[in-house]
N, C-alpha and C positions, 0 to 999 in steps of 0.2 A: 528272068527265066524264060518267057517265052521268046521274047525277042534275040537272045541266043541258042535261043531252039534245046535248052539242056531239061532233060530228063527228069535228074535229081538235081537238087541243089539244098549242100550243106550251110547251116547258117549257127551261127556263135555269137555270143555275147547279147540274147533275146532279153535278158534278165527277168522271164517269166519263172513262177514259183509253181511246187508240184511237176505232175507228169501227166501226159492225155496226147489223145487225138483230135484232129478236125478235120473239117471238109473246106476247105476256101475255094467259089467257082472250078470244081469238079476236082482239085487237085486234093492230095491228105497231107495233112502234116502229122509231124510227129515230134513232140516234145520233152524235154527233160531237164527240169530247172530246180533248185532248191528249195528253202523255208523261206528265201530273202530274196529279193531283185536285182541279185549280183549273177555274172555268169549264163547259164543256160546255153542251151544246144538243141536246134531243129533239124531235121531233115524233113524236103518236100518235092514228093511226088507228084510228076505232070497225073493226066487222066489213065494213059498207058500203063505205065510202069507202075502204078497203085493196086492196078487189079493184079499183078506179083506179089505184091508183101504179104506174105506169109507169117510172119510174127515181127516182134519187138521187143525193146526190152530198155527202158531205161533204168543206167547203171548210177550216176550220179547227176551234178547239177554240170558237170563235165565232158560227161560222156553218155551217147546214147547207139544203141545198136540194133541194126534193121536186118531182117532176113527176106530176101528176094526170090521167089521159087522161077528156078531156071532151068533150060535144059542146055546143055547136055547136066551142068553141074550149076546149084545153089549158090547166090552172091549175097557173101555178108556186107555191108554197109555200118562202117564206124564213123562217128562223127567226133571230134574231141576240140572238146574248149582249152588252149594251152598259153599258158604264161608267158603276157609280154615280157621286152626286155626293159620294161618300167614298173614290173613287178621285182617284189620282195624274194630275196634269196630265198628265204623259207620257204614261200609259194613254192618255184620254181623247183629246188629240190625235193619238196613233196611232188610235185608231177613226176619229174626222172626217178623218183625212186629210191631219192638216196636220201640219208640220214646223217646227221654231223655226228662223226665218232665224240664221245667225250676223250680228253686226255686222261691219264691214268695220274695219280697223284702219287 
């Protein structure tokens, strides 16, 4: 992060469990993981861009989302954990959204 000079940096597959913040040498993170040590999702803020966050909210062990107080206009920040392609069809169509129709008999 520092050595590419970025601001934010989203990071997936932590496989930390629960939700929280911290402080690592001035930067904050921010966490969102499960009951298990699968998955999870960080976003972390350099020193700058920390003192913007304005809230948070983690949504699952998949997805976490940050609010940035900006001007002219507020930046959201979504981070999402998504299914490789050596994931499980199930997986994967639970991400997209979709649902196997049954056939009708």
């Amino acid at each position: 992060m520092v050595r590419i000079k970025l601001n934010i940096l989203g990071l997936a597959e932590v496989r930390w469990t629960e939700a929280g913040s911290m402080k690592l040498d001035g930067k904050t993170l921010i966490y969102s993981g499960g009951h298990t040590h699968e998955r999870g999702v960080d976003i972390l803020f350099d020193v700058t861009t920390a003192q913007s966050l304005g809230s948070w909210c983690p949504i699952s062990d998949g997805v976490v989302v940050a609010k940035l107080v900006a001007k002219p206009l507020n930046l959201g920040i979504i981070q999402v954990y998504a299914p490789t392609s050596d994931s499980e069809d199930v997986e994967v169509e639970k991400f997209m959204g979709k649902q196997k129709k049954q056939k009708a008999i």
